[in-house]
KEKE-3310 file (N, C-alpha, C; in steps of 0.2 Angstrom, whole numbers, plus 5000, padded with zeros to 4 digits):
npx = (4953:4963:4974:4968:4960:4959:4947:4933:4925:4930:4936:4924:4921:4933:4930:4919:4922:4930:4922:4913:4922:4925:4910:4908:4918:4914:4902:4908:4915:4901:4898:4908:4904:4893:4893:4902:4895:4884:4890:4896:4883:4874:4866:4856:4849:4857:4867:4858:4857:4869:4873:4863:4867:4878:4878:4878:4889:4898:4891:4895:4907:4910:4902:4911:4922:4916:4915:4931:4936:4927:4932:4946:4947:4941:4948:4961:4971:4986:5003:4998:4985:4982:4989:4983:4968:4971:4976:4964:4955:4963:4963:4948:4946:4953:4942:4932:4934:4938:4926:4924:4927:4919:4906:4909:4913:4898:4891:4897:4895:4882:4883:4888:4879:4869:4872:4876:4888:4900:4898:4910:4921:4932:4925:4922:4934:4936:4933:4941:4950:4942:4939:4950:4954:4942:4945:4956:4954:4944:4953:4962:4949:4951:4961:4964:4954:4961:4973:4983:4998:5008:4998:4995:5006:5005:4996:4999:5007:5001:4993:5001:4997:4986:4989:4996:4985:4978:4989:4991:4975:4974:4984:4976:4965:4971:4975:4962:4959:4966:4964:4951:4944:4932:4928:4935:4929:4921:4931:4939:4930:4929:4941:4942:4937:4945:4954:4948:4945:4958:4962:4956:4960:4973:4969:4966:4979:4982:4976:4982:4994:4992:4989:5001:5007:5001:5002:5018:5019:5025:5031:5027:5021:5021:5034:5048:5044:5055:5058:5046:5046:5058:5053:5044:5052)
npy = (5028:5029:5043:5060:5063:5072:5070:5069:5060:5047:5045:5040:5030:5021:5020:5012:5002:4997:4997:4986:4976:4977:4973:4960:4955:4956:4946:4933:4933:4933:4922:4912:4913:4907:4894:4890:4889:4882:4871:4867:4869:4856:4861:4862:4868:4881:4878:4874:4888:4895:4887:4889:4904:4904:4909:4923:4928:4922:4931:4944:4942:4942:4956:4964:4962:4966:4978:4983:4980:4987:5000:5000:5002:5011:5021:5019:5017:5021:5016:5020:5018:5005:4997:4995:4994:4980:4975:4974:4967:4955:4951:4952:4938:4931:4930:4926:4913:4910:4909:4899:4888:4892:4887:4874:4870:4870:4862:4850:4850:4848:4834:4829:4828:4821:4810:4807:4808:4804:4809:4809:4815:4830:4838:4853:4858:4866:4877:4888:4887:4894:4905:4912:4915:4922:4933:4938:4938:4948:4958:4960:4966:4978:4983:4984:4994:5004:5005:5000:4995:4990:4984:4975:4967:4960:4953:4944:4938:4932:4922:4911:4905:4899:4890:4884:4879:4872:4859:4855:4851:4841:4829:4826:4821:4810:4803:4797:4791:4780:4776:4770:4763:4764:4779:4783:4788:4798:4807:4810:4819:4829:4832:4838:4849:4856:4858:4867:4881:4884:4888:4897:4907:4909:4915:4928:4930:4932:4943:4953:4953:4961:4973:4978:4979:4989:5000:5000:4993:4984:4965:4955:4941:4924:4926:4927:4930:4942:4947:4953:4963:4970:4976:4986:4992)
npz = (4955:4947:4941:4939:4921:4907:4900:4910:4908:4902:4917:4923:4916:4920:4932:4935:4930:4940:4952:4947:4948:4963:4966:4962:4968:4980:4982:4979:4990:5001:4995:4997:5012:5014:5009:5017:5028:5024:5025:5037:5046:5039:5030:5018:5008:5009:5001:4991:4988:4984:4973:4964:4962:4957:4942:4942:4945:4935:4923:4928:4926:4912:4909:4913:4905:4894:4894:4899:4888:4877:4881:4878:4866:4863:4870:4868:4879:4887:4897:4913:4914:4903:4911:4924:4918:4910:4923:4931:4920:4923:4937:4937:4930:4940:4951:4945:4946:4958:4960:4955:4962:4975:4971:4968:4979:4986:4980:4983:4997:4995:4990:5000:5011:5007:5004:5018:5031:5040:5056:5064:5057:5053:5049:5055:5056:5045:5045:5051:5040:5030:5037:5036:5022:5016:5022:5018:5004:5007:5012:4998:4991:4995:4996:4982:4978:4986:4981:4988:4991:5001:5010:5000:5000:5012:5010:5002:5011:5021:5013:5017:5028:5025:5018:5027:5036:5028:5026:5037:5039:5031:5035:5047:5041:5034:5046:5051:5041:5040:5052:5051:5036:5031:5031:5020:5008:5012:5018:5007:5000:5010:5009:4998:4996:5007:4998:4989:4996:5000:4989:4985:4994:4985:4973:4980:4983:4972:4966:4973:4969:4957:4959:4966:4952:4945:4952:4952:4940:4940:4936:4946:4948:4953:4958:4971:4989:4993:4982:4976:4992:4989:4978:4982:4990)
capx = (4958:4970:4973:4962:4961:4956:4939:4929:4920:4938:4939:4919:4921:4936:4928:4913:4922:4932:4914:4909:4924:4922:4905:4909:4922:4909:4896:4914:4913:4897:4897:4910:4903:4886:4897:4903:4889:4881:4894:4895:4878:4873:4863:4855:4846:4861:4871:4858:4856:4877:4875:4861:4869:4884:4879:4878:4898:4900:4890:4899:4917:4907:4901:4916:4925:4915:4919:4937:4937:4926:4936:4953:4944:4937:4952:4966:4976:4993:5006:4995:4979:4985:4991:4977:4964:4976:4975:4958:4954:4966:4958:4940:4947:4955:4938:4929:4940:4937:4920:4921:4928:4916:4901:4911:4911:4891:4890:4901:4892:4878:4883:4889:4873:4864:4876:4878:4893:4901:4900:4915:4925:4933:4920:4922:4941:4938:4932:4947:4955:4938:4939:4956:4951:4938:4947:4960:4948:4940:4958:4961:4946:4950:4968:4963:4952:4964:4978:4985:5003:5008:4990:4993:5011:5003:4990:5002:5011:4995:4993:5004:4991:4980:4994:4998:4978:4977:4991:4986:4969:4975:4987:4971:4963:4976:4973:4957:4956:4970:4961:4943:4944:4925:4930:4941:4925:4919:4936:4940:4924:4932:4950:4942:4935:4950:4959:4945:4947:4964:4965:4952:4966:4978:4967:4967:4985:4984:4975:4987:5001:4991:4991:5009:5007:4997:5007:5024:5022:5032:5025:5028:5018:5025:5042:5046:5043:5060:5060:5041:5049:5062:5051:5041:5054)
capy = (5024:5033:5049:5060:5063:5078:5068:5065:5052:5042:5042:5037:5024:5017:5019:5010:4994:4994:4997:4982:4971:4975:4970:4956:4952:4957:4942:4928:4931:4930:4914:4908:4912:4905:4889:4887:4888:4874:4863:4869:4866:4853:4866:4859:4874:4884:4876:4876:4894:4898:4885:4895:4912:4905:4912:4929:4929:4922:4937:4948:4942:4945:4962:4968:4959:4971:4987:4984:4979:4993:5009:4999:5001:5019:5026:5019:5019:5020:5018:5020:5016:5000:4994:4997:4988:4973:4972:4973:4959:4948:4950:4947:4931:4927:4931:4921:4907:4910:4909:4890:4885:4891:4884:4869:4869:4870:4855:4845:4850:4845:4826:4823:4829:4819:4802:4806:4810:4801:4813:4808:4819:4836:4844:4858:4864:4869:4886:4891:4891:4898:4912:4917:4913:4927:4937:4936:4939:4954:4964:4960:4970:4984:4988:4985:5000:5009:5005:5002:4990:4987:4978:4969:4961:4958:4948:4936:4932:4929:4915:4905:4903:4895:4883:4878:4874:4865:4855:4851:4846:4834:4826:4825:4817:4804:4799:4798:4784:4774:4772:4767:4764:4765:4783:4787:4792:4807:4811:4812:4824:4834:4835:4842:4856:4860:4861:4872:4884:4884:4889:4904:4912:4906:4919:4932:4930:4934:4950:4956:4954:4965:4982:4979:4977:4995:5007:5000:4993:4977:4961:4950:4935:4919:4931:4924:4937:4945:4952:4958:4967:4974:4981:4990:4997)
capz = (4957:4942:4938:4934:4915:4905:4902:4917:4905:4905:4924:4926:4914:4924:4942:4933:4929:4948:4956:4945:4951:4969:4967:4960:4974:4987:4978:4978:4998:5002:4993:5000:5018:5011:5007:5022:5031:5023:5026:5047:5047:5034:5027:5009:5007:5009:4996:4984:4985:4981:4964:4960:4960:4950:4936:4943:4944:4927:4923:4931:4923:4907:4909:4915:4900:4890:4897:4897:4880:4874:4884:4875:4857:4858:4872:4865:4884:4887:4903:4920:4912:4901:4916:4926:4911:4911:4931:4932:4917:4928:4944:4935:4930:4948:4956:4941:4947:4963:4962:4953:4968:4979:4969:4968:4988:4987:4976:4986:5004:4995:4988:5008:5013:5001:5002:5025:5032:5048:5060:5068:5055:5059:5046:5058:5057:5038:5047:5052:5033:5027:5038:5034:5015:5014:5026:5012:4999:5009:5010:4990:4986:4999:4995:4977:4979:4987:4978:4995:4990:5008:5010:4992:5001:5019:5008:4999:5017:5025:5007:5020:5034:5023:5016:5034:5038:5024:5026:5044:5041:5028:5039:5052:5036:5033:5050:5050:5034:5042:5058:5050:5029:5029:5032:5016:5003:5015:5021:5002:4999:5015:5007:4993:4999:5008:4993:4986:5000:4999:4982:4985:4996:4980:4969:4982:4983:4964:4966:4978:4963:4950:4964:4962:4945:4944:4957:4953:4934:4939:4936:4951:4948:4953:4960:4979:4991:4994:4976:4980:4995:4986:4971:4985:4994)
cpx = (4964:4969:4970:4964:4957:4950:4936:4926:4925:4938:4930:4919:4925:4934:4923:4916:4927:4925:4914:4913:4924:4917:4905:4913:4918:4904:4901:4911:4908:4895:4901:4908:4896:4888:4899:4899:4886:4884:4894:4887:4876:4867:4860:4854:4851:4865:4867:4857:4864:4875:4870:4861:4876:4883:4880:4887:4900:4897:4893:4906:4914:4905:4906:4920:4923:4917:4926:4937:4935:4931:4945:4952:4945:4944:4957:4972:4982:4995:5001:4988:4978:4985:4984:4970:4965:4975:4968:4955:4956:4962:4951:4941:4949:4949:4933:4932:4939:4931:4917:4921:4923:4910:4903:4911:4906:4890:4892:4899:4885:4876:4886:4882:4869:4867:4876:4886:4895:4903:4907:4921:4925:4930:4921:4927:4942:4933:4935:4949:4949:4938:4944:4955:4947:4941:4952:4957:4945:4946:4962:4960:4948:4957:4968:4961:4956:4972:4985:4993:5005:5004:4992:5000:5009:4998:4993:5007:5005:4992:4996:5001:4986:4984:4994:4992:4977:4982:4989:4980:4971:4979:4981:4969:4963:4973:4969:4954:4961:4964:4955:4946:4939:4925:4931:4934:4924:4927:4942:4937:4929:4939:4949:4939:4939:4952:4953:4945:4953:4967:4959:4956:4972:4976:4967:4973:4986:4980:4979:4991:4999:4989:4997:5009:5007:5001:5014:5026:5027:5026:5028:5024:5023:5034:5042:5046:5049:5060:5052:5042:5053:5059:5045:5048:5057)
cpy = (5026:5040:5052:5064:5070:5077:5065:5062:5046:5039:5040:5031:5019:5015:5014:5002:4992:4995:4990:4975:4971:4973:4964:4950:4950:4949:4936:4926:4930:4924:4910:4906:4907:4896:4885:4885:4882:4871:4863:4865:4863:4855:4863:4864:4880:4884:4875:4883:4897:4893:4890:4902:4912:4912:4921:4932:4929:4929:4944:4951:4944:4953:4967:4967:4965:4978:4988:4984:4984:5001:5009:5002:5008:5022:5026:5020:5020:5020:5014:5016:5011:4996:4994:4990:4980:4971:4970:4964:4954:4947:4948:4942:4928:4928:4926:4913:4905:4907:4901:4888:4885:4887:4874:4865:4867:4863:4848:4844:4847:4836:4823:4824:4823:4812:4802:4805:4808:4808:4815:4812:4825:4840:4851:4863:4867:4876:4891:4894:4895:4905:4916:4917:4919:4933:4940:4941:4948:4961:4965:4964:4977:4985:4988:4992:5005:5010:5006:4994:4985:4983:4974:4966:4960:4951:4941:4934:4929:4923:4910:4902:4899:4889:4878:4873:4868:4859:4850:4847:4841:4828:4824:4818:4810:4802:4795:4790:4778:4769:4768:4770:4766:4775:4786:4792:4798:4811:4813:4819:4830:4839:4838:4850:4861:4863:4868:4879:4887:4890:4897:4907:4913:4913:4926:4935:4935:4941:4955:4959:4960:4972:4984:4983:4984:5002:5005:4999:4988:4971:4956:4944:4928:4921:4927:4932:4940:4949:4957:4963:4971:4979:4988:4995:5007)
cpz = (4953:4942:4937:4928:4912:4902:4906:4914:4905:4913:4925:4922:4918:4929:4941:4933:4935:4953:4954:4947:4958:4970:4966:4966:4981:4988:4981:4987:5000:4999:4996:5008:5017:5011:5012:5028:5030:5025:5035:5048:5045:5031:5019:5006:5005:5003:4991:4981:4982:4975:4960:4957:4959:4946:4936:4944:4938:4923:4920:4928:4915:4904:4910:4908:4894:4889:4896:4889:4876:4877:4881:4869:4857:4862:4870:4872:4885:4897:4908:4918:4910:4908:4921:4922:4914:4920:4932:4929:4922:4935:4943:4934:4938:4951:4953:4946:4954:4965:4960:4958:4972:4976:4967:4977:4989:4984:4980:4994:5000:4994:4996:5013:5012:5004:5014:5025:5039:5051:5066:5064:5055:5051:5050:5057:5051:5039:5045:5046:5029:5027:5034:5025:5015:5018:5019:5005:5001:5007:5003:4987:4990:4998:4986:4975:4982:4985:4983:4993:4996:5010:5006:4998:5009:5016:5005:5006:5021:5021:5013:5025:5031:5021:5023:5036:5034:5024:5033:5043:5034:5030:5043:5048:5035:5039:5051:5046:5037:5047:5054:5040:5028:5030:5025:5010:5006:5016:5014:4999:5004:5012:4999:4992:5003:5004:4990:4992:5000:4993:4980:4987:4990:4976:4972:4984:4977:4963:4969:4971:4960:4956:4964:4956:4944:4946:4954:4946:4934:4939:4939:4952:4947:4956:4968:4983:4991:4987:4976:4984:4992:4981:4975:4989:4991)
residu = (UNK:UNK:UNK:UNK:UNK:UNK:UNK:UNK:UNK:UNK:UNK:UNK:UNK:UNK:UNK:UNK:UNK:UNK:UNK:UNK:UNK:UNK:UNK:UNK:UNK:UNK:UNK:UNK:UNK:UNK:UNK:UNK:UNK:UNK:UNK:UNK:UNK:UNK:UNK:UNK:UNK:UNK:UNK:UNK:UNK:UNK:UNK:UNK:UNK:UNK:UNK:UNK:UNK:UNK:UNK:UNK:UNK:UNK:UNK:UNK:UNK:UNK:UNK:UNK:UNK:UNK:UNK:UNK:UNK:UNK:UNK:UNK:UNK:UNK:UNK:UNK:UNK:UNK:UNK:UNK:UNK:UNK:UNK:UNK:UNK:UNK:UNK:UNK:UNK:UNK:UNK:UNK:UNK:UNK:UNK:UNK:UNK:UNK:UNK:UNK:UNK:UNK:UNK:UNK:UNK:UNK:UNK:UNK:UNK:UNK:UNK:UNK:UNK:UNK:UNK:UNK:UNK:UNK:UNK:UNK:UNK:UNK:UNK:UNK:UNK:UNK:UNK:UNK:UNK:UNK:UNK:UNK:UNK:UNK:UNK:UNK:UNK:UNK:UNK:UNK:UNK:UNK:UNK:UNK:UNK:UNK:UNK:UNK:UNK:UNK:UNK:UNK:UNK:UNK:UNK:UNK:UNK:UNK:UNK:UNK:UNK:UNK:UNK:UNK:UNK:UNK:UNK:UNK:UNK:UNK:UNK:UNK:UNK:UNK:UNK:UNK:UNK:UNK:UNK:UNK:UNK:UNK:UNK:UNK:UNK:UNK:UNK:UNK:UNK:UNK:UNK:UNK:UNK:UNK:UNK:UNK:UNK:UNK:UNK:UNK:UNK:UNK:UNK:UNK:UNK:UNK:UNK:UNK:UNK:UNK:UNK:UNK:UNK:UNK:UNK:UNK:UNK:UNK:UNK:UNK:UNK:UNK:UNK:UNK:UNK:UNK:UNK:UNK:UNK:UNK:UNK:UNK:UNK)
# end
């Protein structure tokens, strides 16, 4: 993913700890597809098997945590490679982060399960932003690996495709509770899961920025896009 270095133990160490967040990334979406699923089908089964392989993320953000920290201690990085570290950490936390969410999604398919859920709500349209949510998620890790910029600012405009799902199905929502109040507890549960979907593409978002961050050396977090744009061109 950098340079290569005058010791090929430098550059396997590095490869080791992007292997180790791709893997990581890989686990995040399967969970979230896992996730989803439950909920589509009211799956129990489904959602107890994504809380049970939380831990396997936390992990993951753990492991990784170590390695950066040790290759800082003994290499002593500078410039491409600093920056590089630094992007990684961040991204293991934005996947960490990503992964509460989906385990927080399992949880919550599971208490509507548990507690019945009128089937008269649109449980079904929270596809849509899931899709584009992992889809989101998926091109993250694959321009991450390739250190592909263009991909990281296609990823933060496509962040707005989720925004609009989500505002949509809450407006749906709203409806929803007006017409019938005996309604508002599940289509509360619903409207939290949105958000938790929402906010996986949010994290996805945020990995985009640290490929910036890595090629360019600018640090566009929280920047609107036009200045994005401009620090690519």
């Amino acid at each position: 993913m950098s340079e290569k270095h005058l010791s090929s133990q430098f550059d396997e160490e590095l490869n080791a700890i992007s292997s180790h967040l791709l893997e990581m990334g890989g686990l995040v979406e399967a969970q979230l597809y896992q996730s989803t699923y439950a909920l589509l089908n009211m799956s129990l089964e489904a959602a107890e098997q994504v809380i049970e392989q939380e831990g396997r993320i936390n992990q993951f953000e753990l492991l990784i945590d170590r390695e950066i920290i040790s290759v800082i201690g003994r290499r002593q990085p500078t410039a491409g490679d600093l920056r590089l570290l630094v992007a990684l950490s961040r991204s293991t936390q934005n996947l960490e982060r990503a992964g509460d969410e989906v385990a927080r999604m399992a949880r919550m398919v599971k208490s509507i399960i548990q507690s019945g859920m009128p089937r008269s709500l649109p449980a079904n349209e929270l596809r849509v932003a899931s899709e584009l949510a992992s889809a989101l998620l998926r091109k993250s890790l694959d321009s991450f690996a390739r250190l592909d910029t263009h991909m990281a600012l296609t990823i933060m405009k496509g962040d707005d495709a989720i925004d609009q799902e989500y505002n949509g199905f809450l407006r749906k929502l709203v409806t929803y509770m007006m017409e019938d109040p005996r309604t508002i507890s599940a289509s509360l549960d619903l409207l939290f899961l949105a958000k938790a979907i929402e906010r996986v593409g949010d994290h996805a978002k945020n990995i985009a920025e640290q490929i910036i961050f890595i090629v360019k050396g600018e640090d566009v977090r929280h920047s609107p896009l036009e200045k994005v744009e401009s620090v690519l061109r």
